[in-house]
N, C-alpha and C positions, 0 to 999 in steps of 0.2 A: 263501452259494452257493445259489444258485436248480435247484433240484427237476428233473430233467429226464424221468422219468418215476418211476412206483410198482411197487416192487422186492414181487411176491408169491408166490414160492417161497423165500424165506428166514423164516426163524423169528426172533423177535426177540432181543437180548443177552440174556443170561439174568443180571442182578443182581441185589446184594439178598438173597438168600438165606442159609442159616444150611448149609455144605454137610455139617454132621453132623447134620443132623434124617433120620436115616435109622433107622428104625423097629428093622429087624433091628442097626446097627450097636451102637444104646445100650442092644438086649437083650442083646447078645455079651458088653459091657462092665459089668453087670450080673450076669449069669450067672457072670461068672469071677471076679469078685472086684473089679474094678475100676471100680463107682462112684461112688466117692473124686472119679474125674479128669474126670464128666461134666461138670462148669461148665468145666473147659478145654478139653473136647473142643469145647464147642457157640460158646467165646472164639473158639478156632483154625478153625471153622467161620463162622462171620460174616465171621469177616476171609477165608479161603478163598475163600468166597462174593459177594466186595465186587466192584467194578466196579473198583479200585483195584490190587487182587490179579490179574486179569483182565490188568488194561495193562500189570503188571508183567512176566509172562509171556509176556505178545505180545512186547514190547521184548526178552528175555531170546533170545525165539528166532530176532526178523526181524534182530541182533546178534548174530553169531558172534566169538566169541573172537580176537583179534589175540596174533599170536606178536610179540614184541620181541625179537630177537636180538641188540643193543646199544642203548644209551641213545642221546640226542641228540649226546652227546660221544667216542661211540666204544665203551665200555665194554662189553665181552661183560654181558650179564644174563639172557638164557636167559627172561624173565618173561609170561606168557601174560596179556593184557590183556582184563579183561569187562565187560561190560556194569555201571554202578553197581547197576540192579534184581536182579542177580543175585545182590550182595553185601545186598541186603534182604533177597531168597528165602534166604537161608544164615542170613542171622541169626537170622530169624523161626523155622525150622528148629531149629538149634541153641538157641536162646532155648526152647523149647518143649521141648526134649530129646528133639529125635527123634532126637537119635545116640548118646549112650552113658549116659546118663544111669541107666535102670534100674539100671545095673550097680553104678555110686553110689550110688545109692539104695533100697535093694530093699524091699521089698514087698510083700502080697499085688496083685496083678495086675498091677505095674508093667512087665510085658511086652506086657501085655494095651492097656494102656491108652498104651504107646508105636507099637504098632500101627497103633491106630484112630489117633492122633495123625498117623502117616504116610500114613495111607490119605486119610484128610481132606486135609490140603496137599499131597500130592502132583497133587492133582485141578488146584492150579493152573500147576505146572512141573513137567516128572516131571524134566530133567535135573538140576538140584541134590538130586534126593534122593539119588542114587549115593553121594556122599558120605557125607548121615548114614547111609545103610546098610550102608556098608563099616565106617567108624568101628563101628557096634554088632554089627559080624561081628567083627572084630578083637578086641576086646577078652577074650575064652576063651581063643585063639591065644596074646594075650601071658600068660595069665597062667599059662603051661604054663612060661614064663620068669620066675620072679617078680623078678628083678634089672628087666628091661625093665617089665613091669607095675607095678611104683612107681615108676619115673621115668613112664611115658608115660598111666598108666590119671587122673591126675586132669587130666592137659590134654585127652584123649580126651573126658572125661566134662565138661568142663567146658561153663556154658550161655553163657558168651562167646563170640561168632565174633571171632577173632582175626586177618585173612588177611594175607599177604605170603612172599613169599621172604624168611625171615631163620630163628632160628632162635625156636623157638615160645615166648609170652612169657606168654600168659596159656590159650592153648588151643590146641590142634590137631586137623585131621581127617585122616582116613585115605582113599584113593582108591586103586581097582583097575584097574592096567593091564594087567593080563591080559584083562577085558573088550572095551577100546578096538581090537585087533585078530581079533575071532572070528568078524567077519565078513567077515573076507577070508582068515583065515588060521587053519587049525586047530590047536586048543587046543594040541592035543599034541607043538608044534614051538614052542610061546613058550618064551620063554627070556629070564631077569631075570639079568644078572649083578650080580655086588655085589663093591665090594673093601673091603679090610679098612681102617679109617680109625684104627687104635692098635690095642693090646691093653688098655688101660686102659680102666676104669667099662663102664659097657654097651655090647653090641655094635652098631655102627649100620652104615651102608650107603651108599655112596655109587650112586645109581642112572643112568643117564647119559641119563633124558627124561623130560619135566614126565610130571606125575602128574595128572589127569582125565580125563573124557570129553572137553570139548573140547581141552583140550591138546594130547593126543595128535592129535587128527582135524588140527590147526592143524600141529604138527611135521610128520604127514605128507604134507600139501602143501606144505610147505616143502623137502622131500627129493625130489632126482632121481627119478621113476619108475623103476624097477627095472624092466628088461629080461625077457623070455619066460626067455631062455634064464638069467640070475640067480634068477629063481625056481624054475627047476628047479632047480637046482644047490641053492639053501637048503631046498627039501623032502624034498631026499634024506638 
């Protein structure tokens, strides 16, 4: 493609870099106890830092999620369809333990050093990090249940990303849908109902809409817009 003029207010790509060589970061992780994890910090920073990582994340984002409401045959399946880069970003993510892992693993500074882990990658997609964030909130909550915390705490913590609608095989992550609506809608009127799925082995839930960030934003363009006068009525 031939040059059609010289583009000079922009700055150029910025690759190649290591994006944890940040001076204050590998003090933090030092300071607390967590020098152990500086050769993964600076692993998971090179590749953060790559030009590769970079297109990952453009693609992730100029790709919005497809809702699948039946299969080619008919089949209700309810399944939220993404972008393949996005299931890199989760692996890489998970592989690195930025979701539940300390909690399996403990440590001196293994909080410390899952932090800077997420502050790093996250620099190149912030929406997949929800995810492992939720998953490493969760895990205290379940263990207030210790029946639910030995079933769910070693798929939680596990470094496999495992993804699909089915039921979880080698790991799992946890997502917040109370987030997905707070900005249109105040906190204090969400409402998760759950119904009872047995009284047998741990309690579970059946919840009646996918679970992400973009999930959620997909289903709700998929639904009727709701009327003035129906939103009053549900505020009240």
């Amino acid at each position: 493609m031939s040059q059609t003029h010289e583009v000079i207010n922009q700055v150029p790509p910025h690759h190649g870099y290591d994006a944890a060589a940040d001076p204050a970061l590998v003090e933090g992780l030092r300071r607390e106890g967590a020098d152990w994890a500086t050769g993964e910090l600076h692993e998971l920073g090179i590749l953060a830092g790559s030009e590769q990582a970079a297109e990952w994340g453009r693609l992730v984002n100029d790709s919005p999620p497809v809702l699948r409401i039946n299969d080619r045959y008919g089949h209700r399946v309810d399944e939220v369809e993404f972008h393949p880069h996005w299931h890199e970003l989760m692996s890489i993510a998970v592989g690195s333990g930025l979701h539940a892992t300390p909690w399996q693993e403990p440590r001196p500074g293994a909080h410390v050093a899952r932090a800077a882990k997420f502050y790093v990658w996250g620099q190149v997609e912030a929406g997949h990090t929800c995810s492992a964030s939720m998953t490493y909130a969760a895990v205290p909550a379940l263990r207030t249940t210790p029946s639910l915390a030995e079933w769910l705490e070693p798929l939680l913590a596990s470094r496999t990303y495992d993804f699909g609608l089915r039921a979880p095989r080698a790991a799992a992550c946890n997502t917040d849908e109370v987030s997905q609506v707070k900005t249109r809608w105040p906190h204090r009127l969400n409402t998760l109902p759950a119904y009872a799925m047995g009284s047998a082995g741990p309690h579970r839930v059946r919840v009646p809409a996918p679970f992400g960030i973009p999930a959620s934003r997909v289903r709700r363009r998929a639904q009727p817009a709701a009327s003035g006068a129906a939103l009053r009525r549900r505020r009240q």
